[in-house]
N, C-alpha and C positions, 0 to 999 in steps of 0.2 A: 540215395536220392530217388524217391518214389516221381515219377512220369504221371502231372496230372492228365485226368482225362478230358480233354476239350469240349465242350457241348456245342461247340461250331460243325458244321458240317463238313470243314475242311480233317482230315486226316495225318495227324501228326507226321512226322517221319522222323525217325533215329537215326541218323548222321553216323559215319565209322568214326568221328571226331568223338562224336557224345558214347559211344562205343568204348574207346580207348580212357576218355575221361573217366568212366563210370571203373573199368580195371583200377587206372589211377588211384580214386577215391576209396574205394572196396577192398582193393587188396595188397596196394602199398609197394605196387611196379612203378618205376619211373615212370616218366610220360612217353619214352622213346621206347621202351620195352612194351607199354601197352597200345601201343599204335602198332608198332611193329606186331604184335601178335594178334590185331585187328585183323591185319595186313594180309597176313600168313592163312588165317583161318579162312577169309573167302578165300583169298588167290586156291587153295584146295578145294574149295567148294565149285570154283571155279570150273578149274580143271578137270573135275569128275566129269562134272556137266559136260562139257563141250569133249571130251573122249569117252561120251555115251553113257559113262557109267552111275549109276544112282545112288544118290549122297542120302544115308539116313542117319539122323540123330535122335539118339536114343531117351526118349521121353517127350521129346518135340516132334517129330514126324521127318516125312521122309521128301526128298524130290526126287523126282522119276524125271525120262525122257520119255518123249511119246511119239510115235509118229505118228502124223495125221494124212491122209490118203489127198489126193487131186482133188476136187472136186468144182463143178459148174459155182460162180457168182456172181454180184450183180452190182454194177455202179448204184449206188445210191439215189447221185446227182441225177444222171442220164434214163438208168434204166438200161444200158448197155449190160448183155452179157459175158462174162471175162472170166477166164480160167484163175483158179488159185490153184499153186504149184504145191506138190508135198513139202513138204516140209517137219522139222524137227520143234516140237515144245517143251520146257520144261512144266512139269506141274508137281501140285503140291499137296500134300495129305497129311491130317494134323494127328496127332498119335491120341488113343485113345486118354490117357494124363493130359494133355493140354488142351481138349475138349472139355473134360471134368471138371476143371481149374476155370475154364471160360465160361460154360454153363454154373458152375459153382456149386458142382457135386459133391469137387474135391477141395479143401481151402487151400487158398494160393499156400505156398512154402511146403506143402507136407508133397506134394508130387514125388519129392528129388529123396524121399528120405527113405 
């Protein structure tokens, strides 16, 4: 089932429901085995993240932890000065294949092969 592309300016979102369903339909798991290993796959990805360590997938890119240092900032409303405290972010880097594939260097389907 192809995901049309919306010309709204709202941006779709993928559901771990529509996730699990799409296992379902594709590859002939029950519903409770492709939910379940919806499930399983972030709670991992999860867990990488938040025990520091950086999750990459191989043809899709990678997530990093980042720290980001203190620094001086500014109420908006106010104009009041206020510290932002460090803090940990995760961020994200798209692998050279799904760059190509989006730019359309590479034709969708052939990335994986």
């Amino acid at each position: 089932m192809e995901r049309p592309i919306s010309p709204s300016i709202e941006t779709p979102t993928l559901t771990k429901a529509e996730l699990a369903d799409l296992l379902f339909e594709r590859l002939g798991l029950n519903k409770r085995e492709s939910k379940d290993m919806v499930e399983a796959f972030f709670e991992i990805i999860h867990e990488s993240l938040v025990s520091g360590e950086d999750v990459k997938l191989s043809g899709y890119g990678n997530f990093q932890i980042r720290r980001k240092a203190p620094r001086p900032g500014r109420n908006p409303r106010t104009g009041e000065a206020i510290p932002i405290k460090a803090r940990n972010v995760v961020t994200f880097h798209a692998s050279h294949k799904l760059k190509g594939v989006v730019q359309g260097d590479i034709p969708a389907g052939e990335e994986f092969e």
